[in-house]
N, CA, C and O atoms as a Tinker XYZ file with bonds, in Angstrom:
   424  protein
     1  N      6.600000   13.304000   14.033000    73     2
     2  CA     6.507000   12.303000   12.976000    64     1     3
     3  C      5.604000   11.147000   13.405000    63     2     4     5
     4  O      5.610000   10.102000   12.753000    81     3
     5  N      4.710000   11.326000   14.644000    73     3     6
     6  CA     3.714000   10.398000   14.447000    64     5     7
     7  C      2.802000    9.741000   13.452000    63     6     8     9
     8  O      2.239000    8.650000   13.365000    81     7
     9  N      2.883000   10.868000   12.719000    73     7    10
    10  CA     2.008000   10.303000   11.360000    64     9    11
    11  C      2.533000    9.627000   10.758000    63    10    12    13
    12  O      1.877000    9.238000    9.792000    81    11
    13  N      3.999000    9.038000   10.886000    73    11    14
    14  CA     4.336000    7.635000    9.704000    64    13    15
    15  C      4.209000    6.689000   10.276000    63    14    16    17
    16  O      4.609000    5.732000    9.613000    81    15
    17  N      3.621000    6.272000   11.775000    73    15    18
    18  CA     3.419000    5.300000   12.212000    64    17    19
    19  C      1.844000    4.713000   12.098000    63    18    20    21
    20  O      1.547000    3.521000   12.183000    81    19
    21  N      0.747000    6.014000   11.852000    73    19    22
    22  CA    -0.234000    5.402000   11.681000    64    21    23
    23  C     -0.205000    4.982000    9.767000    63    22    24    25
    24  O     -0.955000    4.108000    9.332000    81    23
    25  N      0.597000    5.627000    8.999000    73    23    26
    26  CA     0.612000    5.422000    7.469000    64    25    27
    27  C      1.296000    4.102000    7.276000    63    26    28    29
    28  O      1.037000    3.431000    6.276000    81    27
    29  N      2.350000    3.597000    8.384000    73    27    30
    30  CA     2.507000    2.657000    8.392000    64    29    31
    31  C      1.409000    1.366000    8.919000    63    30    32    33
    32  O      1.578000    0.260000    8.407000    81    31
    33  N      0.140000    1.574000   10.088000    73    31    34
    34  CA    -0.490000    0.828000    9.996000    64    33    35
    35  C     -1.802000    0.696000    8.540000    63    34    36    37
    36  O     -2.614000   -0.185000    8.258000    81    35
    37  N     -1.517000    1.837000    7.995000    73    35    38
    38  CA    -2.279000    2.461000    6.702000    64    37    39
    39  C     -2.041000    1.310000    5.378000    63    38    40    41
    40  O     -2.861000    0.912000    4.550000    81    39
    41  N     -0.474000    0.942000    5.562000    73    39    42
    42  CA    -0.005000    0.418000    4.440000    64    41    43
    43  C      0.326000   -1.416000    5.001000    63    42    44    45
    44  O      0.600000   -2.314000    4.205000    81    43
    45  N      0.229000   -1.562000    6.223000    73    43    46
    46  CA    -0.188000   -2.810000    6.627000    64    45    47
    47  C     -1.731000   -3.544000    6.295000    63    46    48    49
    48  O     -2.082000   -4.647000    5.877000    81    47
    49  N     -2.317000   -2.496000    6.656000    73    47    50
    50  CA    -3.937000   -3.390000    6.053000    64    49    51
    51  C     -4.411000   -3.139000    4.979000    63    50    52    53
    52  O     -5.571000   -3.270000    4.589000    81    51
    53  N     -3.469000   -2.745000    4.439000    73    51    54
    54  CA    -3.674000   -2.160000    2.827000    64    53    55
    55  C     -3.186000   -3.446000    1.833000    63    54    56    57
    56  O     -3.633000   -3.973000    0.814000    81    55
    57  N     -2.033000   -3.644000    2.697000    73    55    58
    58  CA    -1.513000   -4.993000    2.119000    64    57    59
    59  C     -2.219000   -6.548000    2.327000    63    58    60    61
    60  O     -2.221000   -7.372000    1.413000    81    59
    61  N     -2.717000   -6.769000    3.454000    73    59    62
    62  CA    -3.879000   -7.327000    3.857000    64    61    63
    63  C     -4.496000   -7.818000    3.199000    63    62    64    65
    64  O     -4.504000   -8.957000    2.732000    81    63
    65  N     -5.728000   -6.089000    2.984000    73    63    66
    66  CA    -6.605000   -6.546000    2.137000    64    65    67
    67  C     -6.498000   -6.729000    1.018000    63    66    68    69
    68  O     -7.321000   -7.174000    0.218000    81    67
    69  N     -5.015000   -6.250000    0.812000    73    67    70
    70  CA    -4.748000   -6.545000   -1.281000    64    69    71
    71  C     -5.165000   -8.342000   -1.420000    63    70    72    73
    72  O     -5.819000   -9.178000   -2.043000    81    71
    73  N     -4.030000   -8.062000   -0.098000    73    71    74
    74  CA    -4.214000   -9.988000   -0.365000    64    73    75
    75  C     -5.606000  -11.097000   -0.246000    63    74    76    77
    76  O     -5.684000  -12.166000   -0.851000    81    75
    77  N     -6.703000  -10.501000    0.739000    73    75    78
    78  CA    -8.087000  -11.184000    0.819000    64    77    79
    79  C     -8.447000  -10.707000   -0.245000    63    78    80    81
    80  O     -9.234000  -11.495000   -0.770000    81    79
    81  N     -8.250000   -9.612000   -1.000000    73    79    82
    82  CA    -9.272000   -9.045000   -2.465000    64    81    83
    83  C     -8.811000  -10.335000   -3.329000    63    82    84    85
    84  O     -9.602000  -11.157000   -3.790000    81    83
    85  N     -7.174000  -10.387000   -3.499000    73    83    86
    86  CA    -6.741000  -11.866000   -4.627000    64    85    87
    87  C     -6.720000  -12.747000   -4.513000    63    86    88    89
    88  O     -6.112000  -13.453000   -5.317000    81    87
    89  N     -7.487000  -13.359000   -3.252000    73    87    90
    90  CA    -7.662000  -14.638000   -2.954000    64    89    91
    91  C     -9.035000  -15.063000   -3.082000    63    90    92    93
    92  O     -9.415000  -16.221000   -3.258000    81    91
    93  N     -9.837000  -13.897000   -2.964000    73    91    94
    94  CA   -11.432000  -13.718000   -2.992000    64    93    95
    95  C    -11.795000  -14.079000   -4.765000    63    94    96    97
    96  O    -12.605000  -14.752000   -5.404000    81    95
    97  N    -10.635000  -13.164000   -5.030000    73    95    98
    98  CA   -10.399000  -13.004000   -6.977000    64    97    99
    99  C    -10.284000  -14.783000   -7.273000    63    98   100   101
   100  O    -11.020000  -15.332000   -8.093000    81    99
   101  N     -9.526000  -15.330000   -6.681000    73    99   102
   102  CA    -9.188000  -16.663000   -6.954000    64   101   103
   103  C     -9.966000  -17.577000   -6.654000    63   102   104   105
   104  O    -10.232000  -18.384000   -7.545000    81   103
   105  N    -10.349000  -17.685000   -5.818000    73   103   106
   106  CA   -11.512000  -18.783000   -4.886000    64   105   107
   107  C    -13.120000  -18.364000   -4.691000    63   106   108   109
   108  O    -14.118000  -19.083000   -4.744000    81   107
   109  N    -13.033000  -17.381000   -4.522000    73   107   110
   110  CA   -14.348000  -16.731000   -4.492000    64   109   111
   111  C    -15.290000  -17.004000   -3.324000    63   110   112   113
   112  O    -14.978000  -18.078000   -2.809000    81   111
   113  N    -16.397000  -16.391000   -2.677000    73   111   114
   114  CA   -16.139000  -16.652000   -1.311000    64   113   115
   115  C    -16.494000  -15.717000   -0.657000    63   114   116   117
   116  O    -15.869000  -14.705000   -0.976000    81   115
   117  N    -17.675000  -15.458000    0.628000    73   115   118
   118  CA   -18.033000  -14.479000    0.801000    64   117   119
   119  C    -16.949000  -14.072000    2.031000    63   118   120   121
   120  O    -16.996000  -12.915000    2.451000    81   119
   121  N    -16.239000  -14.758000    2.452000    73   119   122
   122  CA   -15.307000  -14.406000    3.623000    64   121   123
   123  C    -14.234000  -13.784000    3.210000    63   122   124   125
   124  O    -13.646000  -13.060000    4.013000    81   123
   125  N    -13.844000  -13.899000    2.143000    73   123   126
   126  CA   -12.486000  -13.379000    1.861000    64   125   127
   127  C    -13.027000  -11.961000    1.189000    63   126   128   129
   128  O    -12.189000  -11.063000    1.274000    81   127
   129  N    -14.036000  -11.660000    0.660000    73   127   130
   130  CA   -14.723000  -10.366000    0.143000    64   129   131
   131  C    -15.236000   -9.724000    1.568000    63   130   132   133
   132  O    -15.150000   -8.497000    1.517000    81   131
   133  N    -15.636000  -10.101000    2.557000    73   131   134
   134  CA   -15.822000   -9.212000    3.750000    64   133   135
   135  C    -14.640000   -9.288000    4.952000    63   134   136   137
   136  O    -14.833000   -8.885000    6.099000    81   135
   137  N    -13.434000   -9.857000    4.489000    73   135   138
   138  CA   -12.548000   -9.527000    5.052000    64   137   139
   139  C    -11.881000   -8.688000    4.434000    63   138   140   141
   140  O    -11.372000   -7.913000    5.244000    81   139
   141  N    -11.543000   -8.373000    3.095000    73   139   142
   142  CA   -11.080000   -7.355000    2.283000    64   141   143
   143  C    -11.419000   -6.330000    2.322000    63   142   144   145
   144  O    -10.670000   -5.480000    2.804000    81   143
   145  N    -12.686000   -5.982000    1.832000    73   143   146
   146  CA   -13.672000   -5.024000    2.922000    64   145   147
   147  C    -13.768000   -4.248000    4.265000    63   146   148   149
   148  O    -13.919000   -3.054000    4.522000    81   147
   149  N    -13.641000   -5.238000    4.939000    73   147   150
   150  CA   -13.395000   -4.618000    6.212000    64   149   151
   151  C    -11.718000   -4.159000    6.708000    63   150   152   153
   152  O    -11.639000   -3.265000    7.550000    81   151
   153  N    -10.728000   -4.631000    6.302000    73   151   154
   154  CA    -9.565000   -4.456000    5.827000    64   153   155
   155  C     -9.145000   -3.054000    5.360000    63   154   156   157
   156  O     -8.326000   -2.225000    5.759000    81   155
   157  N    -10.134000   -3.128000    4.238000    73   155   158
   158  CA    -9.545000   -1.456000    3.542000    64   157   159
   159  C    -10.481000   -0.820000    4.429000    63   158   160   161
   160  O     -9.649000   -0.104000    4.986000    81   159
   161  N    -11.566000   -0.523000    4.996000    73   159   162
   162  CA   -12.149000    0.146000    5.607000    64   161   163
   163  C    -11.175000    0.483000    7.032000    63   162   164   165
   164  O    -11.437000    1.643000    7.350000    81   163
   165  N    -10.291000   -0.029000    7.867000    73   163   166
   166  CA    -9.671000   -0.247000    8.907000    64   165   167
   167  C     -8.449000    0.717000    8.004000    63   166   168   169
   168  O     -8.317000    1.899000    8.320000    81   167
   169  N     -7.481000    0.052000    6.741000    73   167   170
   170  CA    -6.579000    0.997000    6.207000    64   169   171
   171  C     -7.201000    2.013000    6.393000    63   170   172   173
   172  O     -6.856000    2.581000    7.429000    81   171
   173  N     -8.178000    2.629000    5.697000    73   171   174
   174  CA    -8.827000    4.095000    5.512000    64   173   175
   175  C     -8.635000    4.693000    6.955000    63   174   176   177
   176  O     -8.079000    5.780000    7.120000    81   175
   177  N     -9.089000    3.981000    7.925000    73   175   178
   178  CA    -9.173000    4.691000    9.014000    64   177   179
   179  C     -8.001000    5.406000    9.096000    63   178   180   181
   180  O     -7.987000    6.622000    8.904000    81   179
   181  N     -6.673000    4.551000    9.454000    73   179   182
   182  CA    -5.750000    4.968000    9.536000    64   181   183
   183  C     -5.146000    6.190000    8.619000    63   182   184   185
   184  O     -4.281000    7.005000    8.940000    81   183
   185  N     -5.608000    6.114000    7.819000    73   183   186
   186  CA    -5.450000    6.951000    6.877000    64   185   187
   187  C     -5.733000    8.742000    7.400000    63   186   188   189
   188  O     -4.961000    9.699000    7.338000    81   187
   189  N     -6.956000    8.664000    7.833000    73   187   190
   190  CA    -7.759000    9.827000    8.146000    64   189   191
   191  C     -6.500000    9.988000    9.647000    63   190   192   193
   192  O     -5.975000   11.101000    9.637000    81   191
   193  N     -6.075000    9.195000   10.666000    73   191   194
   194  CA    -5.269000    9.480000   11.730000    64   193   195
   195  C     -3.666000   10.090000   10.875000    63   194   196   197
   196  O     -2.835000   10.913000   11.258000    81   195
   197  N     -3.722000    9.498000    9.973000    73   195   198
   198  CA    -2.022000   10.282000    9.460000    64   197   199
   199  C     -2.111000   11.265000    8.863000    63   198   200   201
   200  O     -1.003000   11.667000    8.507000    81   199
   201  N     -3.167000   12.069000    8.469000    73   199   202
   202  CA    -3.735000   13.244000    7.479000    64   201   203
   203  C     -3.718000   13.842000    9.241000    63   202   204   205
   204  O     -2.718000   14.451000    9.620000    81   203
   205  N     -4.602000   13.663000    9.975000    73   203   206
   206  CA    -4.706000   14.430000   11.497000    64   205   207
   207  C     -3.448000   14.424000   12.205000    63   206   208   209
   208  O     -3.351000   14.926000   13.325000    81   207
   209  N     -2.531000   13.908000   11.638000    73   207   210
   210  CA    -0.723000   14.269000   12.794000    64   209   211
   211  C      0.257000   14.198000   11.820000    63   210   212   213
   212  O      1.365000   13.663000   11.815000    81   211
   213  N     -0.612000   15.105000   10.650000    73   211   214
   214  CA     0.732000   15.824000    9.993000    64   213   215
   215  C      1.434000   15.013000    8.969000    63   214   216   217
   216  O      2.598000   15.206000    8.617000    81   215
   217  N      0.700000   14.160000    8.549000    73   215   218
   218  CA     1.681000   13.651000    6.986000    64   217   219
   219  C      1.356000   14.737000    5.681000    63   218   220   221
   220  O      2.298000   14.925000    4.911000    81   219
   221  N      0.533000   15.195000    5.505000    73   219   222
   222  CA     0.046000   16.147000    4.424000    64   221   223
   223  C     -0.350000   15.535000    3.671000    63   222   224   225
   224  O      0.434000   14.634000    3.372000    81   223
   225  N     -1.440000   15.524000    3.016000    73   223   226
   226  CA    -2.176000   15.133000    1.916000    64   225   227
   227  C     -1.426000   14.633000    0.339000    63   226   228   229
   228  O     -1.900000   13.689000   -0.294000    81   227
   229  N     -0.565000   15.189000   -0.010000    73   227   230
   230  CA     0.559000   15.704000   -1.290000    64   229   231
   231  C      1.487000   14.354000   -0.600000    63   230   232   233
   232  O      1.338000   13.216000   -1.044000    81   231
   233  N      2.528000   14.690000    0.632000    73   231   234
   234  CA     3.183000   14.021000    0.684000    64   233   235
   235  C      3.185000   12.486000    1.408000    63   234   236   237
   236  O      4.064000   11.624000    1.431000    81   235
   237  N      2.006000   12.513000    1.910000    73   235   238
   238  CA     1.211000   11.015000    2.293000    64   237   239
   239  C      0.849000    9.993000    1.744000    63   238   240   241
   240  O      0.929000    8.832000    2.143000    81   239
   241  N      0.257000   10.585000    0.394000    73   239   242
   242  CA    -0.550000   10.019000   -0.853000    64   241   243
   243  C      0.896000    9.520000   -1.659000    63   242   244   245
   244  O      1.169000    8.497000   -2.287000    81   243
   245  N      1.099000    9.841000   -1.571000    73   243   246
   246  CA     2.427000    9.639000   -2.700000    64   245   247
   247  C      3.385000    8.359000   -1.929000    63   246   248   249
   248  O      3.638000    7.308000   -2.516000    81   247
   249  N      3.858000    8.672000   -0.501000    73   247   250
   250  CA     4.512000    7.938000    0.483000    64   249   251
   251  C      3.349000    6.407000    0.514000    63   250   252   253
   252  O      3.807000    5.265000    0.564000    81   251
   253  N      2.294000    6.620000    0.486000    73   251   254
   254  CA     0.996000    5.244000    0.550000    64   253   255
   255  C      1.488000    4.482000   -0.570000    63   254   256   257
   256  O      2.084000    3.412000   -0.455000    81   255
   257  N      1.167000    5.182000   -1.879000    73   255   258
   258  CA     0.922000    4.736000   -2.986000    64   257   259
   259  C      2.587000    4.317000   -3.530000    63   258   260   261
   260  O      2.282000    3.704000   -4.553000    81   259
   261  N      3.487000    4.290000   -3.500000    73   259   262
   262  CA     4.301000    4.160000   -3.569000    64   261   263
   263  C      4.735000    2.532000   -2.810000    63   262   264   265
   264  O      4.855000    1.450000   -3.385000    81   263
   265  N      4.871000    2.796000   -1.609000    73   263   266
   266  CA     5.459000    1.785000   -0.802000    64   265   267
   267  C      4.131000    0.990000   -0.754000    63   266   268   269
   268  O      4.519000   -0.149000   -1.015000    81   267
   269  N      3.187000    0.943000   -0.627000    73   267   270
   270  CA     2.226000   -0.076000   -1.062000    64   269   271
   271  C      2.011000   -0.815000   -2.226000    63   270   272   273
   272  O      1.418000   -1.894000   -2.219000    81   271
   273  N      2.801000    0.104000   -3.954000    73   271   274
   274  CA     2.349000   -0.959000   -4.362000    64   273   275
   275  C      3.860000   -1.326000   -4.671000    63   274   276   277
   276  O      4.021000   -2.079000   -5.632000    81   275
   277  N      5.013000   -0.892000   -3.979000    73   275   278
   278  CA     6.409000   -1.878000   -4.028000    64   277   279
   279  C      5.858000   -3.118000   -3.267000    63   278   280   281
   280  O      6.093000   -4.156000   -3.885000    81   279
   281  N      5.141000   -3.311000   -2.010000    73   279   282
   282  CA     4.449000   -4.631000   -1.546000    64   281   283
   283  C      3.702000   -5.415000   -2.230000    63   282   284   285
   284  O      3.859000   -6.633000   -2.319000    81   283
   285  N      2.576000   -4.559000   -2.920000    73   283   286
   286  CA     1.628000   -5.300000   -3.537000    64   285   287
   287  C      2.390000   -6.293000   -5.043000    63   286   288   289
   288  O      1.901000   -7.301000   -5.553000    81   287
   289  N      3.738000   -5.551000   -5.466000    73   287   290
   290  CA     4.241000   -5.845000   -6.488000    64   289   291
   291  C      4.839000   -7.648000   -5.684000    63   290   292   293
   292  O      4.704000   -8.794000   -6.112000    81   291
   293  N      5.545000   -7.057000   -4.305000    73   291   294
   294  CA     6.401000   -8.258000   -4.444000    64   293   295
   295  C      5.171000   -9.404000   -3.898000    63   294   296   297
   296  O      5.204000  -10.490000   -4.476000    81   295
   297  N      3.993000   -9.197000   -2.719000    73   295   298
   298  CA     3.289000  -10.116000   -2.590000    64   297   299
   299  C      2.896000  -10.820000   -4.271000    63   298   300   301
   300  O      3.175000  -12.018000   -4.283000    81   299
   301  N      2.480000  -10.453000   -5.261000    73   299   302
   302  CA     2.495000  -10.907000   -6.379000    64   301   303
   303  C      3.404000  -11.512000   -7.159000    63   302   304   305
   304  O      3.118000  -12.311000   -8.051000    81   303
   305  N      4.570000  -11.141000   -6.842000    73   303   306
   306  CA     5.539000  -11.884000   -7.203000    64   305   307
   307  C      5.820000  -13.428000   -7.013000    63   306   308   309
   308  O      5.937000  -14.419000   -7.734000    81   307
   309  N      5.879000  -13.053000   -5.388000    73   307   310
   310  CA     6.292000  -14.401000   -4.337000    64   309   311
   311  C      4.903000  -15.057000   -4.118000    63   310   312   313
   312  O      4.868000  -16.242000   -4.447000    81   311
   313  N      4.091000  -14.688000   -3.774000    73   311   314
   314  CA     2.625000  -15.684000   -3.321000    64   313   315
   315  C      2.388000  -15.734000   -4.761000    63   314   316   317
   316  O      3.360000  -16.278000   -5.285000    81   315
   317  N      1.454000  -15.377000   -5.678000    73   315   318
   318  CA     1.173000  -15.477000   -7.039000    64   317   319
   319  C      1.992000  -15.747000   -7.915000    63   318   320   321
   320  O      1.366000  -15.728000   -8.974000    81   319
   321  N      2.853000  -15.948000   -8.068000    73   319   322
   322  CA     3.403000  -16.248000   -9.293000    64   321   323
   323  C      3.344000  -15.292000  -10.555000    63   322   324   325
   324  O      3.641000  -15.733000  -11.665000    81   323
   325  N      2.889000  -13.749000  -10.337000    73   323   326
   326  CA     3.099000  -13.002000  -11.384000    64   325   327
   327  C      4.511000  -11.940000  -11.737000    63   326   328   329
   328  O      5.297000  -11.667000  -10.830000    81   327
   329  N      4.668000  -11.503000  -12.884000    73   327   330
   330  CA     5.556000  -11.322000  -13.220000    64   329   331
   331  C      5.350000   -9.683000  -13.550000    63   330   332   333
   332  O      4.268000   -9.159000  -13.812000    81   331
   333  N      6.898000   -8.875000  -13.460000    73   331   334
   334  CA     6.716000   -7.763000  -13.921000    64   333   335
   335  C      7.921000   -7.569000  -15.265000    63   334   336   337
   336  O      9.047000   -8.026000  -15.458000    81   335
   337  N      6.812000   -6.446000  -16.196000    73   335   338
   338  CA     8.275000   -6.481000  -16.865000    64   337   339
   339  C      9.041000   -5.523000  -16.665000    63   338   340   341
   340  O      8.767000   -4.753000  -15.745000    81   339
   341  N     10.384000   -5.276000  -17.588000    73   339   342
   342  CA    11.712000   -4.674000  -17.085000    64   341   343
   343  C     11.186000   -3.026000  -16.858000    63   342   344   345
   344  O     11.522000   -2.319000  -15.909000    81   343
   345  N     10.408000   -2.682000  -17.825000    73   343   346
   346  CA     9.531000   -1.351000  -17.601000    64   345   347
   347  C      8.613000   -1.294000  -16.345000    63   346   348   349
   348  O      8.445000   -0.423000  -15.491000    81   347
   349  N      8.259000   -2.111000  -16.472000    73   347   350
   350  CA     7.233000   -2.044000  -14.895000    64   349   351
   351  C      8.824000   -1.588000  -13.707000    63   350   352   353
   352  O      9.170000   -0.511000  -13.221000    81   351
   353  N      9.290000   -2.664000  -13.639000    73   351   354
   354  CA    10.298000   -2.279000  -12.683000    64   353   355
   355  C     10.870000   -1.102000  -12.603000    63   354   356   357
   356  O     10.862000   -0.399000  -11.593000    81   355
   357  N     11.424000   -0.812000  -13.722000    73   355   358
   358  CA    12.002000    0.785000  -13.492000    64   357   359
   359  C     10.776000    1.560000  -12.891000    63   358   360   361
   360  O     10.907000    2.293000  -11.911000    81   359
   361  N      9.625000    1.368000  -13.503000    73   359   362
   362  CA     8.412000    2.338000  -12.391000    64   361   363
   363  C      9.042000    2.421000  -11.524000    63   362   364   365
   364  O      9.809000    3.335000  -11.221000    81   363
   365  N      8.737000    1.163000  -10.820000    73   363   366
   366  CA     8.948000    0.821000   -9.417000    64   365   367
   367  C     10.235000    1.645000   -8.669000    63   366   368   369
   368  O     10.196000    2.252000   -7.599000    81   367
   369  N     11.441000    1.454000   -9.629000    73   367   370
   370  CA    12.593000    1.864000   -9.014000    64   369   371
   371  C     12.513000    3.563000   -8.865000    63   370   372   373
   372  O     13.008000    4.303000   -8.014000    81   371
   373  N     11.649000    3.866000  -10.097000    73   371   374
   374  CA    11.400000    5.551000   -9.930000    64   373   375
   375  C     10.969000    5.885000   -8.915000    63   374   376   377
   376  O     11.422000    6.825000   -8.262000    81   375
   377  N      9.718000    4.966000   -8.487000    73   375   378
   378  CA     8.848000    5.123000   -7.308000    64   377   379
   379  C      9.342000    5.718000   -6.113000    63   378   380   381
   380  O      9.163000    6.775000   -5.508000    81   379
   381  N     10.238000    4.361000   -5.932000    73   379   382
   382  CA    11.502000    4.396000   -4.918000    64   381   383
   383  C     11.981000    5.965000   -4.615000    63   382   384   385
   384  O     11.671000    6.561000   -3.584000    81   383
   385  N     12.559000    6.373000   -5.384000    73   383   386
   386  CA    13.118000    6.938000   -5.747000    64   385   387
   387  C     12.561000    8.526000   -5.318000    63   386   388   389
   388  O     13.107000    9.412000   -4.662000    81   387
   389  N     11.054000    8.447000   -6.085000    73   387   390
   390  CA    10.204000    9.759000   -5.457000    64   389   391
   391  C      9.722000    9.661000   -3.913000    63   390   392   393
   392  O      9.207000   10.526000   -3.205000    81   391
   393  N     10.077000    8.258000   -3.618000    73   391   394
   394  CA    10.083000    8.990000   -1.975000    64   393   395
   395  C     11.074000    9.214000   -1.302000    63   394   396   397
   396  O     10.805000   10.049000   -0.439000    81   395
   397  N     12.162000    8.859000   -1.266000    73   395   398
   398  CA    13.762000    9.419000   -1.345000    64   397   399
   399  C     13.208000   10.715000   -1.431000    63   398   400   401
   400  O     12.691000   11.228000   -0.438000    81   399
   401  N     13.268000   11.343000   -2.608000    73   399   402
   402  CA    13.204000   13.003000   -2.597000    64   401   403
   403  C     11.915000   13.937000   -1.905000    63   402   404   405
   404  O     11.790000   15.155000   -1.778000    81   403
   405  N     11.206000   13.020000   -1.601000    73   403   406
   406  CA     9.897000   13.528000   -0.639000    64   405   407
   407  C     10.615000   13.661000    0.728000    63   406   408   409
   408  O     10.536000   14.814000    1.151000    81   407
   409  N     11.139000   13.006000    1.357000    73   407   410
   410  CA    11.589000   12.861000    2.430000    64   409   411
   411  C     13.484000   13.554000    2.671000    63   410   412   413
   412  O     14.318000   13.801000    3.542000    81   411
   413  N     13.305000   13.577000    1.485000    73   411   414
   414  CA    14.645000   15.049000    1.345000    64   413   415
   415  C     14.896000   16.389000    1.877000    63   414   416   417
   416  O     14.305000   17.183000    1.145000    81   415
   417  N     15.583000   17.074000    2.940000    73   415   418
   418  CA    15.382000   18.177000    3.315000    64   417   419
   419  C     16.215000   19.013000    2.722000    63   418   420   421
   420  O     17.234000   18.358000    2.502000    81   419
   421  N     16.366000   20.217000    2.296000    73   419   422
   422  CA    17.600000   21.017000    1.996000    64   421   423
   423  C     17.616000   22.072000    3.330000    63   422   424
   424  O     18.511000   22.910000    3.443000    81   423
């Protein structure tokens, strides 16, 4: 299970750069656009190391996209001030939910 440790550095600079992309969005600024940049380029890497020790493509993508944007939801929440509605959330809770059963063995 090495590969959830690099998907975990996958979904650390993922979060990162979410955050230099919405601050770049806000202020504008060539530093916060080539730190975002270089950010997701560094996620990606990691990315390509958790595909090479066995996360699988199917169940990686799903495990990323998932728990990244439960982060990206709450960094928006708490730093930004944006809001989700009660439908958005249940996404979210589904989300949850499909990685629970990804990580399910019978």
């Amino acid at each position: 299970m090495n590969w959830i440790f690099f998907l975990s550095l996958l979904i650390l600079f993922e979060i990162i750069a979410d955050i230099l992309a919405k601050e770049w969005s806000l202020k504008t600024g060539l530093v916060w656009a080539v730190g975002a940049i270089l950010a997701y380029v560094i996620a990606n890497t990691f990315w390509l190391f958790a595909l090479k020790n066995g996360s699988g493509l199917a169940r990686g993508a799903v495990i990323f996209s998932v728990v990244s944007a439960v982060f990206a939801s709450l960094i928006g929440i708490i730093l930004y001030k944006e809001y989700l509605t009660k439908i958005q959330l249940v996404g979210i809770f589904l989300g949850i939910i499909s990685v629970a059963l990804i990580f399910w063995n019978e």
